[in-house]
Structure formats: structure tokens, C-alpha cells
N, CA, C and O atoms as a GROMACS GRO file, in nm:
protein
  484
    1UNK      N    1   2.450  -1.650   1.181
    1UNK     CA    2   2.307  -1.640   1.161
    1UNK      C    3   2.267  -1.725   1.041
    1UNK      O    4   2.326  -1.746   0.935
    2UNK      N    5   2.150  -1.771   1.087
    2UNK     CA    6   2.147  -1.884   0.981
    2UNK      C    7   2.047  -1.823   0.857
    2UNK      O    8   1.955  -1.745   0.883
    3UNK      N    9   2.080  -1.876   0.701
    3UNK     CA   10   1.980  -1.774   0.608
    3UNK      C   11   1.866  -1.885   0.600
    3UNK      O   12   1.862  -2.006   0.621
    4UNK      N   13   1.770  -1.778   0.558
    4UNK     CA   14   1.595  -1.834   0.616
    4UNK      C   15   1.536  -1.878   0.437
    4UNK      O   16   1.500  -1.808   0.343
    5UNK      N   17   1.550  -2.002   0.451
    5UNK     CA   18   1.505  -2.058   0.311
    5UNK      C   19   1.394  -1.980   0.216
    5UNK      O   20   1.318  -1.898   0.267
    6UNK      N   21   1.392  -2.005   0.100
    6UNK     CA   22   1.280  -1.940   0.061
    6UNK      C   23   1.133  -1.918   0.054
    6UNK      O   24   1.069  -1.825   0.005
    7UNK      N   25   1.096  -2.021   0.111
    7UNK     CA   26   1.006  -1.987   0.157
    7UNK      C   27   0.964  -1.911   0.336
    7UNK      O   28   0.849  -1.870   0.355
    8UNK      N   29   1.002  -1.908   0.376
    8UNK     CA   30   1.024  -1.805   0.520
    8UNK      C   31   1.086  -1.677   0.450
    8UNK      O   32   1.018  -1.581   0.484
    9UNK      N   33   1.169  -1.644   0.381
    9UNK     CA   34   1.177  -1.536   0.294
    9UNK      C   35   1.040  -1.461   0.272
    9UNK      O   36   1.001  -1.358   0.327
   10UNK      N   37   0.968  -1.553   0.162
   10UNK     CA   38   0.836  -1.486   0.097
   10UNK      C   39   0.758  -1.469   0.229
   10UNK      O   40   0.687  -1.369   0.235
   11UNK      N   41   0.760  -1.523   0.300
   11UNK     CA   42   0.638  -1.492   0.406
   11UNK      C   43   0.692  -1.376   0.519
   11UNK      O   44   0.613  -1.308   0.586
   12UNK      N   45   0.826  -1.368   0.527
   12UNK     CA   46   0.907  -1.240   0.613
   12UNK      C   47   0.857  -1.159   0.524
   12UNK      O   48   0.762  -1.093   0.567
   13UNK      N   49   0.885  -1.142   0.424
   13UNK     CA   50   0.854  -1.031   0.353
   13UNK      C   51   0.758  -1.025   0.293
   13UNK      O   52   0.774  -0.930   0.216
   14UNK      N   53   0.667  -1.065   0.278
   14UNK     CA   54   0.500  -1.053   0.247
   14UNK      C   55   0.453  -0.996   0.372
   14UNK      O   56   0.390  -0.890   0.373
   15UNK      N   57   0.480  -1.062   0.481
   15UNK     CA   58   0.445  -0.982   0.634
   15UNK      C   59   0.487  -0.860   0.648
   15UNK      O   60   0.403  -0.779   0.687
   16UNK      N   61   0.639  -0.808   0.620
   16UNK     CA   62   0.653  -0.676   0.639
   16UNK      C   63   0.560  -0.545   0.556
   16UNK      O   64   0.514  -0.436   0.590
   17UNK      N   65   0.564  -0.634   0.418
   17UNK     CA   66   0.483  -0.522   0.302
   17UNK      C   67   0.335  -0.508   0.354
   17UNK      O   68   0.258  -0.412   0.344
   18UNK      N   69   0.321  -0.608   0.401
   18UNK     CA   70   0.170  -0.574   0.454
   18UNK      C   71   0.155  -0.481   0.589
   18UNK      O   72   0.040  -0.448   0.617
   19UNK      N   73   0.231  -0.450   0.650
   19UNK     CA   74   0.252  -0.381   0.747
   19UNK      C   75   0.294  -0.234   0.696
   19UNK      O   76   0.275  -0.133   0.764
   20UNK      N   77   0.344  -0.231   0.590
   20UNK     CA   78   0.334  -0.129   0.534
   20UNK      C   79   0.180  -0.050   0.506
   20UNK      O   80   0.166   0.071   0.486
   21UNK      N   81   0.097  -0.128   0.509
   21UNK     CA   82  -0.052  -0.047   0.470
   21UNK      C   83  -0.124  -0.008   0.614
   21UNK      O   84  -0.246   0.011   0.618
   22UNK      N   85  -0.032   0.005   0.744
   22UNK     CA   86  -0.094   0.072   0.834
   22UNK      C   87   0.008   0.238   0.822
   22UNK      O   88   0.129   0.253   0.802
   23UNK      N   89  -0.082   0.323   0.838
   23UNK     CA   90  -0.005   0.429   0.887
   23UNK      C   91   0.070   0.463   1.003
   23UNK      O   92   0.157   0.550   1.000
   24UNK      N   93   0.039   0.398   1.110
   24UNK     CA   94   0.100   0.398   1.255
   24UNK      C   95   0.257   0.318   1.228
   24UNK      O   96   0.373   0.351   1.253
   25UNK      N   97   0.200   0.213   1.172
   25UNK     CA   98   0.334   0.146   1.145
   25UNK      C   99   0.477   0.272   1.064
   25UNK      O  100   0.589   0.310   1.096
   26UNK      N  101   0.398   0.292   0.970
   26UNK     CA  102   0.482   0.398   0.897
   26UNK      C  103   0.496   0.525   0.984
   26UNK      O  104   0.566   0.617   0.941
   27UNK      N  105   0.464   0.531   1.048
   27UNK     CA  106   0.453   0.665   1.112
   27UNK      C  107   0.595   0.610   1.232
   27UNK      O  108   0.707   0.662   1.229
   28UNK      N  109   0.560   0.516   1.314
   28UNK     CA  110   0.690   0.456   1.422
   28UNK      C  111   0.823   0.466   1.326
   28UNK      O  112   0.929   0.519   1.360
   29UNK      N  113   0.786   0.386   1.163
   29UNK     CA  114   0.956   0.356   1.121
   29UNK      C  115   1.013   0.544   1.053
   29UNK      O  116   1.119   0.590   1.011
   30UNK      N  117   0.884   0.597   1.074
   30UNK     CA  118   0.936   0.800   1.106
   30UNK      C  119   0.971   0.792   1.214
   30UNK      O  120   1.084   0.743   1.211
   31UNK      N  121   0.944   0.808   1.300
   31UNK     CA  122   0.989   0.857   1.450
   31UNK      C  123   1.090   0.751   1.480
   31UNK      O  124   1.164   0.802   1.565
   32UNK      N  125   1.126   0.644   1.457
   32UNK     CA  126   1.271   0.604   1.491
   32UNK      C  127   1.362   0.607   1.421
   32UNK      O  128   1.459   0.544   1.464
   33UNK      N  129   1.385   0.684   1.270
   33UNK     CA  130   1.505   0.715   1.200
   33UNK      C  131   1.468   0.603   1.071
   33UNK      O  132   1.482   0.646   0.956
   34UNK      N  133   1.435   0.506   1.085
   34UNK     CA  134   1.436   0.428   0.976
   34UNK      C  135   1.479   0.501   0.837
   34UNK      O  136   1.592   0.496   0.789
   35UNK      N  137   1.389   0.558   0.790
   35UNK     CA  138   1.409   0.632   0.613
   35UNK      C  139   1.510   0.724   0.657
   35UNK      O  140   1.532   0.815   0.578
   36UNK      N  141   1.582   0.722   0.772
   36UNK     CA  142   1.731   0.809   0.738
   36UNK      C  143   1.841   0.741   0.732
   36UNK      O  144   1.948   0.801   0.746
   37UNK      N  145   1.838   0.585   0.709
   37UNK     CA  146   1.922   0.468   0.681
   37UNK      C  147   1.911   0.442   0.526
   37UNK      O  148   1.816   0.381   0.477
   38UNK      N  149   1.994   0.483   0.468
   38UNK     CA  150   1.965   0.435   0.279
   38UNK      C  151   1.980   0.333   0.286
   38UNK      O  152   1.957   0.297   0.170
   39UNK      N  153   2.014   0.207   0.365
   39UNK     CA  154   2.020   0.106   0.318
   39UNK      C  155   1.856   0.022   0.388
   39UNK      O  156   1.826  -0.095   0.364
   40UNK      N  157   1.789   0.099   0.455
   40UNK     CA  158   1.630   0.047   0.483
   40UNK      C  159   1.592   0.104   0.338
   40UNK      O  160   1.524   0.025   0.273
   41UNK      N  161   1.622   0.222   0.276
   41UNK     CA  162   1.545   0.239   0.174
   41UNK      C  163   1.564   0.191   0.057
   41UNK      O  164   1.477   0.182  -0.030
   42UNK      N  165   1.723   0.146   0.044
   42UNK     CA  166   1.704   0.069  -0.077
   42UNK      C  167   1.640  -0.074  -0.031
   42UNK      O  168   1.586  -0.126  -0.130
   43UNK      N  169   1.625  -0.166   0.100
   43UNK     CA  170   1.531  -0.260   0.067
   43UNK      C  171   1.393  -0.245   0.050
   43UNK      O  172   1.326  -0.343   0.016
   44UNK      N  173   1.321  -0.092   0.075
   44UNK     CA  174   1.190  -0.061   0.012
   44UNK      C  175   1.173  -0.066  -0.168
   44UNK      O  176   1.080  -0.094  -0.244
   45UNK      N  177   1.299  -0.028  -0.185
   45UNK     CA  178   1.306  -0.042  -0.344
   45UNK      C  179   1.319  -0.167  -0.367
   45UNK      O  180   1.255  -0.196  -0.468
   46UNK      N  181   1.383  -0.277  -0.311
   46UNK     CA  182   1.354  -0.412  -0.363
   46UNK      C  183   1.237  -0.453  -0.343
   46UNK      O  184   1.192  -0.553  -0.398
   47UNK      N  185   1.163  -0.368  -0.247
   47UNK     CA  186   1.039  -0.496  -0.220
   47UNK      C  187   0.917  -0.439  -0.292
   47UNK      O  188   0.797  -0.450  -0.269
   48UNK      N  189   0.994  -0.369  -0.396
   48UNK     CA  190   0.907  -0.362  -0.513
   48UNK      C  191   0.822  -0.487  -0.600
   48UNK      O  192   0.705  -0.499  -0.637
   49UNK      N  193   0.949  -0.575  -0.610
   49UNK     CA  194   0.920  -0.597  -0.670
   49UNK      C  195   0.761  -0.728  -0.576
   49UNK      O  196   0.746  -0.847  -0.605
   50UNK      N  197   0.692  -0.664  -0.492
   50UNK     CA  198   0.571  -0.742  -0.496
   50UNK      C  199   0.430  -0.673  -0.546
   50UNK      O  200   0.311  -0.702  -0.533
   51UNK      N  201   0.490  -0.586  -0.598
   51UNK     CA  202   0.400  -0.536  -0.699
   51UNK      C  203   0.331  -0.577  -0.843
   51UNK      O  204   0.225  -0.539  -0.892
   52UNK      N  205   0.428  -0.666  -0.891
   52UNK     CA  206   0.391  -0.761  -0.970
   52UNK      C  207   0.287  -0.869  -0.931
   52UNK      O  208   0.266  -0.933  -0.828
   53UNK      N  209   0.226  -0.863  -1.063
   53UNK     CA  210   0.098  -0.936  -1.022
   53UNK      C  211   0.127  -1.086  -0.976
   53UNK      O  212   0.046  -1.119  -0.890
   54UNK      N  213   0.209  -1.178  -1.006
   54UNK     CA  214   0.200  -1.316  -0.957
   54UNK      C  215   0.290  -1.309  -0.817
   54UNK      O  216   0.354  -1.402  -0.769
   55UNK      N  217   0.278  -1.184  -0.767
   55UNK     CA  218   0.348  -1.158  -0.603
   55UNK      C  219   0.212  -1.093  -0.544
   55UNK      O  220   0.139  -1.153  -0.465
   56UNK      N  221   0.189  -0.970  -0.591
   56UNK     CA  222   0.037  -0.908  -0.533
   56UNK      C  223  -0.045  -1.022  -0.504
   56UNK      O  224  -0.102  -1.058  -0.402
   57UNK      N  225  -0.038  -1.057  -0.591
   57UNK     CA  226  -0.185  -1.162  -0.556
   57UNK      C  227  -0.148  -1.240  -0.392
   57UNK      O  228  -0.239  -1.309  -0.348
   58UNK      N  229  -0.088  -1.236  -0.353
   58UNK     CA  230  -0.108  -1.288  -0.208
   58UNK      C  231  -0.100  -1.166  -0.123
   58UNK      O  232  -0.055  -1.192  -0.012
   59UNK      N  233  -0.127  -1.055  -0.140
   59UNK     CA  234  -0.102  -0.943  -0.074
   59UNK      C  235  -0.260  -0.902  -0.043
   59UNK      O  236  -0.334  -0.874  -0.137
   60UNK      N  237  -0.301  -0.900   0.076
   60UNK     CA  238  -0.401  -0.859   0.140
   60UNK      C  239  -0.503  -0.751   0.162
   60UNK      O  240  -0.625  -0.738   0.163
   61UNK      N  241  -0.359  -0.657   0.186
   61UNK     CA  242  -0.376  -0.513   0.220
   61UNK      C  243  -0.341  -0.453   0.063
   61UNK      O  244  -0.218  -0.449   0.075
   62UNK      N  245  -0.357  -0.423  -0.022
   62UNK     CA  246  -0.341  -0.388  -0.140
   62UNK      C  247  -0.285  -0.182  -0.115
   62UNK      O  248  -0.213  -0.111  -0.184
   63UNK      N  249  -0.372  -0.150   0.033
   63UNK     CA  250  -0.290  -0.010   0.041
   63UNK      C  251  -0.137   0.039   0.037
   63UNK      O  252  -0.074   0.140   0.003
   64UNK      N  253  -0.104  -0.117   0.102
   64UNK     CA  254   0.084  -0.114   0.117
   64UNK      C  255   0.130  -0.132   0.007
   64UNK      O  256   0.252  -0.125   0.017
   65UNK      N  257   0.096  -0.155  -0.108
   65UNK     CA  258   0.170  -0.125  -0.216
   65UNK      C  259   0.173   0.075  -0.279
   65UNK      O  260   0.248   0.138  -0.354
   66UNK      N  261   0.046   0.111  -0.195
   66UNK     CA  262   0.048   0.255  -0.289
   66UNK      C  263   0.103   0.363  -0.173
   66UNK      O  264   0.089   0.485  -0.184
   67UNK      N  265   0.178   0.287  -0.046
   67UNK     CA  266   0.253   0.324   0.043
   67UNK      C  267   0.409   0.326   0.002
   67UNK      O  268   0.491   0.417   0.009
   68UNK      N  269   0.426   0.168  -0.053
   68UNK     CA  270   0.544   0.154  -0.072
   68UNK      C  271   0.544   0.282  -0.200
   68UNK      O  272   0.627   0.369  -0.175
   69UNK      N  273   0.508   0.292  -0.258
   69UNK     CA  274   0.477   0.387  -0.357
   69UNK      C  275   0.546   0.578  -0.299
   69UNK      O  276   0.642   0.642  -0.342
   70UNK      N  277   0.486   0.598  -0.236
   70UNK     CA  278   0.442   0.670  -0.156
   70UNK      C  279   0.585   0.699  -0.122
   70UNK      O  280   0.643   0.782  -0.192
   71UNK      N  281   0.668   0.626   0.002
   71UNK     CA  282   0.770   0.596   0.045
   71UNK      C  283   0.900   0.630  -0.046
   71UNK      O  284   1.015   0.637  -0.004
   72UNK      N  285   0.863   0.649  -0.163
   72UNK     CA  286   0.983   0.758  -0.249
   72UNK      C  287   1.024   0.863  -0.227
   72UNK      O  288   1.129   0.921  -0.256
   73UNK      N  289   0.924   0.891  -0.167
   73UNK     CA  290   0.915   1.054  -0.166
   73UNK      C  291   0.965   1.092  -0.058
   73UNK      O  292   0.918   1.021   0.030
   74UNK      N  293   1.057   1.189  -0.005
   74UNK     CA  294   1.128   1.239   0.061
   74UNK      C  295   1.020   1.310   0.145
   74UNK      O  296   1.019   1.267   0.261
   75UNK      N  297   0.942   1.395   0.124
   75UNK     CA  298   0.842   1.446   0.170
   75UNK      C  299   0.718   1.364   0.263
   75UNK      O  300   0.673   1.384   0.376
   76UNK      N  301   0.696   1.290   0.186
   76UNK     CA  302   0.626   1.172   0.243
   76UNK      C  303   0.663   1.141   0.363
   76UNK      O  304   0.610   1.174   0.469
   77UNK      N  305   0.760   1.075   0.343
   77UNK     CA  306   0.863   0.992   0.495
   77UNK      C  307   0.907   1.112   0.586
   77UNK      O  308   0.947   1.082   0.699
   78UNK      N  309   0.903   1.248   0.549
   78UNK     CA  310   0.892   1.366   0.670
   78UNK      C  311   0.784   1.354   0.764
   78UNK      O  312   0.791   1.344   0.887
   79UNK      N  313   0.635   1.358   0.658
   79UNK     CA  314   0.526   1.404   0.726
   79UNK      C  315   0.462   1.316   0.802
   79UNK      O  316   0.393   1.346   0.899
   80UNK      N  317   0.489   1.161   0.747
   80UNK     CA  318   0.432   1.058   0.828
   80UNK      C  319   0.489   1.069   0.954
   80UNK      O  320   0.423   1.020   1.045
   81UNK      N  321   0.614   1.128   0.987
   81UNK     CA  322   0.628   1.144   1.156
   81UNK      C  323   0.599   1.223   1.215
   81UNK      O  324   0.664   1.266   1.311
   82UNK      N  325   0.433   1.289   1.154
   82UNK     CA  326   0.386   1.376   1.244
   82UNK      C  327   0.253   1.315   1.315
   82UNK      O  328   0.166   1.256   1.251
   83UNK      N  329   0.250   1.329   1.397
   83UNK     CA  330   0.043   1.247   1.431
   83UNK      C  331  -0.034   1.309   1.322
   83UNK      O  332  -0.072   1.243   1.226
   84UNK      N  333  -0.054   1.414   1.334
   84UNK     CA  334  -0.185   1.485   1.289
   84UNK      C  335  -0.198   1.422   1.075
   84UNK      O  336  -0.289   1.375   1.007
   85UNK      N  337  -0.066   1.456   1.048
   85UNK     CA  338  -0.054   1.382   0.922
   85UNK      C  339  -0.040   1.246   0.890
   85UNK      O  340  -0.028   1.200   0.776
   86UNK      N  341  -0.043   1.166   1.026
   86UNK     CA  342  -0.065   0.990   1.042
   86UNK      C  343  -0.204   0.997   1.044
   86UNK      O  344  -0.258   0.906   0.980
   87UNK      N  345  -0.278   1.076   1.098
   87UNK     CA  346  -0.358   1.066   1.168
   87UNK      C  347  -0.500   1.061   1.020
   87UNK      O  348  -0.585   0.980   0.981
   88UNK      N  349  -0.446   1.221   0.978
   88UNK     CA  350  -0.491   1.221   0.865
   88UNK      C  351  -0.501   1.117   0.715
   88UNK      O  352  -0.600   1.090   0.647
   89UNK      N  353  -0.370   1.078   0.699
   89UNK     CA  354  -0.408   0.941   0.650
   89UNK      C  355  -0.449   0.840   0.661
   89UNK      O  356  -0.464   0.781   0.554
   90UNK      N  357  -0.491   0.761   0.792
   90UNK     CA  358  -0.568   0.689   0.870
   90UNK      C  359  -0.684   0.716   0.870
   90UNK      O  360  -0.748   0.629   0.929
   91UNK      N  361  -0.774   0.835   0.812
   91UNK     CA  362  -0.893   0.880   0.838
   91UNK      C  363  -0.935   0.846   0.662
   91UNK      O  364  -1.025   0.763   0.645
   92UNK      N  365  -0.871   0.909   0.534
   92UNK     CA  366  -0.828   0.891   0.407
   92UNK      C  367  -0.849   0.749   0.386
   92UNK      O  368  -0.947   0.706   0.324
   93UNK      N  369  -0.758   0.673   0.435
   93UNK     CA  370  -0.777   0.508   0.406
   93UNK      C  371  -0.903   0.469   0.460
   93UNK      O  372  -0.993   0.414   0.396
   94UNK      N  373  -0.905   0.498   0.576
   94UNK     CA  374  -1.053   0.496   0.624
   94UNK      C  375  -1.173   0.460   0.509
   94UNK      O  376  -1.218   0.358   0.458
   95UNK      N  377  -1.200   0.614   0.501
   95UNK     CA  378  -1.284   0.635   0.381
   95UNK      C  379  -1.239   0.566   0.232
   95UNK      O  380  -1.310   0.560   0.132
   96UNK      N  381  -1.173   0.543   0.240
   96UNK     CA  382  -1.177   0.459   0.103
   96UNK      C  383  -1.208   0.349   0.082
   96UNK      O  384  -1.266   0.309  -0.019
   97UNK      N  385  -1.166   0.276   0.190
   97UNK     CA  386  -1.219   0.150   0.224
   97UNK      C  387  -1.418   0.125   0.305
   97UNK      O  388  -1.476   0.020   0.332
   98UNK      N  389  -1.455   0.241   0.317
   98UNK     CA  390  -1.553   0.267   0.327
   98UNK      C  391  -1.634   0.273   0.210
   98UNK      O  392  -1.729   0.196   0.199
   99UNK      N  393  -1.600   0.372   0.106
   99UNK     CA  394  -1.672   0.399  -0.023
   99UNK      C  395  -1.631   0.333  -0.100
   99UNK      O  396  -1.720   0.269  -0.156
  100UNK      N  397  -1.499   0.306  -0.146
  100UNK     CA  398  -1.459   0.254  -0.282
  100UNK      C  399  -1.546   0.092  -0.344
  100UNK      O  400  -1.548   0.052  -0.460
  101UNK      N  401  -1.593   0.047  -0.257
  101UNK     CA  402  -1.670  -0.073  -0.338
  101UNK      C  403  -1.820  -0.011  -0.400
  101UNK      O  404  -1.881  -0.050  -0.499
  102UNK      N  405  -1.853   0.090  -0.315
  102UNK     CA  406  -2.009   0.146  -0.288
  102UNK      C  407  -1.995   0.194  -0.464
  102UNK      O  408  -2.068   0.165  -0.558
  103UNK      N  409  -1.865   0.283  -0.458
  103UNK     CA  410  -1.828   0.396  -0.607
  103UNK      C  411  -1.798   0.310  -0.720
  103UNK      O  412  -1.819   0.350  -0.835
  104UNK      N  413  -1.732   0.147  -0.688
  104UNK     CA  414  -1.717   0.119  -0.808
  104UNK      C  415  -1.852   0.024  -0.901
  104UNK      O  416  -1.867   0.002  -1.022
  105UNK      N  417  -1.943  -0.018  -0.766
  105UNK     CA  418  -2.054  -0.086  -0.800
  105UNK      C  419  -2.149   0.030  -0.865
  105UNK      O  420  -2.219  -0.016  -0.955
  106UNK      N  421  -2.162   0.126  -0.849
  106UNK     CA  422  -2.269   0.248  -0.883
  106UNK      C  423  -2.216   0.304  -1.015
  106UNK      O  424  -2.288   0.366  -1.093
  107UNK      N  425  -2.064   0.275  -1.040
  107UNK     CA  426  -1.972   0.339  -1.206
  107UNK      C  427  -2.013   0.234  -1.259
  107UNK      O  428  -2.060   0.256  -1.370
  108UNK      N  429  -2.017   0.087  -1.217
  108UNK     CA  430  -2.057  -0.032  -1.340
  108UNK      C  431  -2.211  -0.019  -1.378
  108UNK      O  432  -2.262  -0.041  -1.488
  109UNK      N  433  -2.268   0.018  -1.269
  109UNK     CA  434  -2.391   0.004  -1.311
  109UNK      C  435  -2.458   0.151  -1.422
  109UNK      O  436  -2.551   0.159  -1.502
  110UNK      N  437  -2.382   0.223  -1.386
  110UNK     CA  438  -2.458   0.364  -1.510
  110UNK      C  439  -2.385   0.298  -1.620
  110UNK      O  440  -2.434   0.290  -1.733
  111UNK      N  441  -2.235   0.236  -1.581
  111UNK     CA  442  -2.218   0.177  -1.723
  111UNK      C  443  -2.298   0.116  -1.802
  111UNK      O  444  -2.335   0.145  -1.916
  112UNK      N  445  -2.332  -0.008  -1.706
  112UNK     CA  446  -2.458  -0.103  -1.796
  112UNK      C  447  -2.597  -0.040  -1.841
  112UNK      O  448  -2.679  -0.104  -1.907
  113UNK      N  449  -2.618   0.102  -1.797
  113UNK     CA  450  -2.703   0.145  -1.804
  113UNK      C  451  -2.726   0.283  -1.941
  113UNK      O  452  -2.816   0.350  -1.989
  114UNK      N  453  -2.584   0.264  -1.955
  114UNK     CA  454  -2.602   0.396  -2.048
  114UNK      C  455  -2.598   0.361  -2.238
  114UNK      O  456  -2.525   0.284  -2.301
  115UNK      N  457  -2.696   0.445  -2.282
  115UNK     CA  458  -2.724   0.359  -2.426
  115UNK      C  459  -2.569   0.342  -2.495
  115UNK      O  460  -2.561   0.228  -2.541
  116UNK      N  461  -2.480   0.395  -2.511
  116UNK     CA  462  -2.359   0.345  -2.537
  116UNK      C  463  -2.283   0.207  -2.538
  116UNK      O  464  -2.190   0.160  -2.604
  117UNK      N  465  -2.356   0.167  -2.446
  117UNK     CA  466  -2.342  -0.018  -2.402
  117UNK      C  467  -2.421  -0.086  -2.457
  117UNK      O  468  -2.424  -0.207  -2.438
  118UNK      N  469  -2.506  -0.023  -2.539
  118UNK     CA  470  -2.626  -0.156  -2.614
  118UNK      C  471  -2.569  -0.173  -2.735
  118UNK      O  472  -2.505  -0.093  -2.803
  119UNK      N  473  -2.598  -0.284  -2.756
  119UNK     CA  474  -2.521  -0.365  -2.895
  119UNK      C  475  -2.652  -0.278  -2.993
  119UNK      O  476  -2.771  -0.257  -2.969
  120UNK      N  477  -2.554  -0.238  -3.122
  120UNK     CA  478  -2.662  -0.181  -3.208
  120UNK      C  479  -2.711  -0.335  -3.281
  120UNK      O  480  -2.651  -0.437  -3.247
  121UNK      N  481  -2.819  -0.343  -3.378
  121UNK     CA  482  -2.875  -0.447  -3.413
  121UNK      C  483  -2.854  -0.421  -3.556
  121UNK      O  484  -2.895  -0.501  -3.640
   0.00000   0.00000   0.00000
């Protein structure tokens, strides 16, 4: 087998981490055994390291990092092979990606708005 230069590297594995920020996805590598292979989980622990910012920054889905996150947890990697708890986090991301720009534009603005922010003279 031939090894895949480095750049096909970064992009194999920029593709997988991003596939990490669906829940279905995570939910299949539950239901086929995956996280009961330590050696799939120690390459979740390497692909830490695209958590660093001059790696993030080409990362799309920014949820698959607080998956890979997530994916420590013994508990975690139980429940995602259930629907109703896929299902439920799929609804969660949902909404966040729904509100979270709405919540952070409306926190800057009481910011700019509150006398605490005025330059005294």
C-alpha cells in the first residue's frame, strides 16, 4: 500500500474530522463497534491535534472539534448508538446553529450599549 504524501494526508484527515460534526456519522461509527477498537481511539486522540489554531482554521464545521471533545468520554460513545440520543443531539446542534449568531450579535450590542463601555473624559 502505497503512503499518501502530505498533503492527501491533511485533506484525508481534515475530511474525516469534519465528518465528525454530524451526529449520524457518530452515531454509525456506535453501531458498528468502532470506539470498541482502542486503536480507532487512540487515532481520535491524535487528531487532536486539529484543534490548534493554524489547523482549525481550515476546519468548517467547527462542531467536530467539540465532538472530538466529546468522544473521550466513555459515556458519550455509549449513547450516541442510540437514535433517540442521535437524534437528540441533531436537534441541539440544530438550535445552535440557529441562535448562536442571533445571541452573540444581541451580547455585543448591550455591550456597546452599557455605560461601562464609555470612555470616561
Amino acid at each position: 500500500m502505497e503512503v499518501p504524501t502530505d498533503d492527501i494526508r491533511f485533506q484525508i484527515e481534515l475530511e474525516f474530522v469534519q465528518c465528525l460534526a454530524s451526529p449520524s456519522y457518530l452515531n454509525h461509527l456506535a453501531i458498528n463497534k468502532y470506539f470498541d477498537n482502542p486503536a480507532f481511539l487512540h487515532y481520535l486522540q491524535y487528531l487532536k491535534y486539529w484543534k490548534k489554531p493554524e489547523y482549525a482554521r481550515y476546519i468548517n464545521y467547527p462542531h467536530a472539534l467539540t465532538f472530538l471533545d466529546l468522544l473521550d468520554g466513555e459515556k458519550f460513545r455509549q449513547m450516541i448508538a442510540h437514535d433517540n440520543f442521535r437524534d437528540l443531539v441533531h436537534q441541539q446542534q440544530g438550535l445552535h446553529w440557529m441562535h448562536y449568531h442571533n445571541n452573540r450579535v444581541k451580547a455585543a450590542e448591550a455591550a456597546a450599549a452599557s455605560p461601562d463601555t464609555v470612555a470616561s473624559e
